[in-house]
N, C-alpha and C positions, 0 to 999 in steps of 0.2 A: 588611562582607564584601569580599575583595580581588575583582578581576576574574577572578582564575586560580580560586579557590574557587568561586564564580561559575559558572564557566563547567563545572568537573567535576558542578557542583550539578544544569547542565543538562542534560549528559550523561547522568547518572542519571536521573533522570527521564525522558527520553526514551527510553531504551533500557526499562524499565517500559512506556512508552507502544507504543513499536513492536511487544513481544511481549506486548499485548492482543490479542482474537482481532479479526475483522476481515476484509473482505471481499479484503484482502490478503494473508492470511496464507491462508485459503480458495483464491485464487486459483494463490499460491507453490504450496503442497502438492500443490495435482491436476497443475498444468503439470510439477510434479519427477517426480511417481509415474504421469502418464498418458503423457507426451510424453519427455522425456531430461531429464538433471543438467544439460547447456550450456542448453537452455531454461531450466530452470528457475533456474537462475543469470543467465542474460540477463533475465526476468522481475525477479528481485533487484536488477541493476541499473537495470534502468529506475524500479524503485519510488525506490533510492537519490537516482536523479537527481530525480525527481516531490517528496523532500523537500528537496531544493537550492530547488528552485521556489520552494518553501513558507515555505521558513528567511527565503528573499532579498526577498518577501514582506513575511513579517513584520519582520524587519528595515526593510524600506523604509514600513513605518507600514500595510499591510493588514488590520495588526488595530483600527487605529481607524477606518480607512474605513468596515470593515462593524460598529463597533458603531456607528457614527452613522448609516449610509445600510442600514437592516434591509432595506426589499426587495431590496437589491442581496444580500445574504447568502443571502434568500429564494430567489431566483432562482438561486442557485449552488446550493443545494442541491437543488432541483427539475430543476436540470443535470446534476446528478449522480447523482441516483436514476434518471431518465430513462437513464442509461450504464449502470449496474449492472442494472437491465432488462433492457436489452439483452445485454450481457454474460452474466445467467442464462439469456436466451433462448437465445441460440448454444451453451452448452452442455447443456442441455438437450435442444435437437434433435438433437445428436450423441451422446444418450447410449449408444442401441442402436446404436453405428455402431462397428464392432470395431476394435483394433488392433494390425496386424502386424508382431510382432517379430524380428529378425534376430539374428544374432552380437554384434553392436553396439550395436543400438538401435533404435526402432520404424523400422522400414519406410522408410516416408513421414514423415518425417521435417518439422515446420512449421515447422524456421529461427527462425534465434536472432533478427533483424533481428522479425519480428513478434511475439513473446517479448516484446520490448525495450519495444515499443510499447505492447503490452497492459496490461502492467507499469506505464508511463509513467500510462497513462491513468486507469489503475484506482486508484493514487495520486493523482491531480489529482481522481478525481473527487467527492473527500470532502471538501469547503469547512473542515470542521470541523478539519482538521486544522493548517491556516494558523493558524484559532483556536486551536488549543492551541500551537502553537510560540508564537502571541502572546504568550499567556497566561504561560509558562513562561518565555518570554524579558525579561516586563515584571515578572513577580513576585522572578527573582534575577536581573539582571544590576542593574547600579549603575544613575546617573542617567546618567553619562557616562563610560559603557565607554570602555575603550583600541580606539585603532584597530585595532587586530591582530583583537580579535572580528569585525567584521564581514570578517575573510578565514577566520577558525578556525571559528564556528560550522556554515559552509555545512558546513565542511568536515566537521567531527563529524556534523551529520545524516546525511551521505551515509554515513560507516562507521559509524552507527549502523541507518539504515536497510539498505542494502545489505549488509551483515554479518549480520543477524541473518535475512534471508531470505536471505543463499547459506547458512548455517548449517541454516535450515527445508528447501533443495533439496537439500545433501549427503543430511538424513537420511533424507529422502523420497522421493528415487531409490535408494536401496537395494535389492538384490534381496528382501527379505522383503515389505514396503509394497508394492514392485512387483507379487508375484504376489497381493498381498490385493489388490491393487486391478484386476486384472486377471480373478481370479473374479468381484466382482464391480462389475465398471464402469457397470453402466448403474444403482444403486442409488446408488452412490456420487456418479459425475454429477449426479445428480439431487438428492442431496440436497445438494451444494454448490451447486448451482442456486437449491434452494430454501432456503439459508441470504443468499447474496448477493443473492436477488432480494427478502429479509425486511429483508435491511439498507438495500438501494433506496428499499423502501416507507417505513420506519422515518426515513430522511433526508426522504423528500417530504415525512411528513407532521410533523415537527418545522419545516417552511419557514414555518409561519405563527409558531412560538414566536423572537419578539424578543429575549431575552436569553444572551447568548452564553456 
């Protein structure tokens, strides 16, 4: 297999991966349909960049680290559920907490810069995901890739990731989605709360499972 086959191989595959559902994709949707499109596009970005992390990672041998050193794995994923926790928590508490919309766009408006971040984070905080770039990266690329991969791949993650959650915030700041989710916001919060906070649990309790 050439390195260019290779690499489109992984591209596909990934893009499959990114549009599984996910505590990400949960996240994108309500920040597009609860808050504005620019959030929810800065959300996008920051996930984009959280797979750069991941790619550069795996590339640099993080997927042998943690199949060698399991508790080290363990621990990131109890890291991480720990954030997604939390993350259901905060929205959960704000479920009954209304929002007021203008000509433009809500009110009170929570900036793209914390968007960005939430995004970032909520990406990093799912260990498994390093593992599957690993995984994917070790199963088709050659033994000794051309040097240009490790500048092309990061770069494919990011418009694979970041592309297909501004593609989830276009549709989901739409005026339609918007007022469904406006009648009713505090059911809907809530049950992305309690879907993200399923995924949290879901990651803890896989932290004692060794095999990657």
């Amino acid at each position: 297999m050439s390195t260019l086959i290779a690499v489109l191989s992984i591209t596909g595959a990934l893009c499959l991966g990114a549009m599984s559902p996910g505590p990400s994709f949960v996240l994108g949707a309500r920040t597009s349909v609860g808050v504005s499109r620019h959030d929810g596009m800065a959300t996008a970005l920051g996930m984009g960049v959280g797979g750069v992390v991941f790619s550069g990672l795996a590339l640099a041998g993080l997927y042998t680290v943690l199949a060698m050193v399991s508790w080290l794995y363990a621990a990131l994923k109890i890291g991480g559920g720990l954030y997604l926790l939390y993350l259901a928590s905060k929205i959960w508490r704000g479920a009954r907490r209304p929002l007021a919309f203008d000509s433009v766009g809500p009110a009170q408006k929570a900036g793209t810069k914390p968007a960005f971040w939430v995004g970032l984070a909520t990406q990093l905080s799912n260990p498994k995901t390093a593992i599957v770039y690993g995984s994917v990266f070790v199963s088709l690329l050659p033994p000794h890739p051309a040097t240009w991969c490790y500048v092309a791949l990061p770069v494919v993650v990011f418009a694979v990731e970041a592309g297909w959650y501004t593609v989830v915030a276009l549709c989901f700041s739409s005026q339609r989605p918007r007022g469904v989710y406006l009648r009713a916001k505090a059911w809907i919060d809530r049950l992305s709360a309690g879907v993200i906070a399923a995924l949290g649990v879901r990651l803890m309790l896989t932290a004692g499972k060794t095999g990657l």
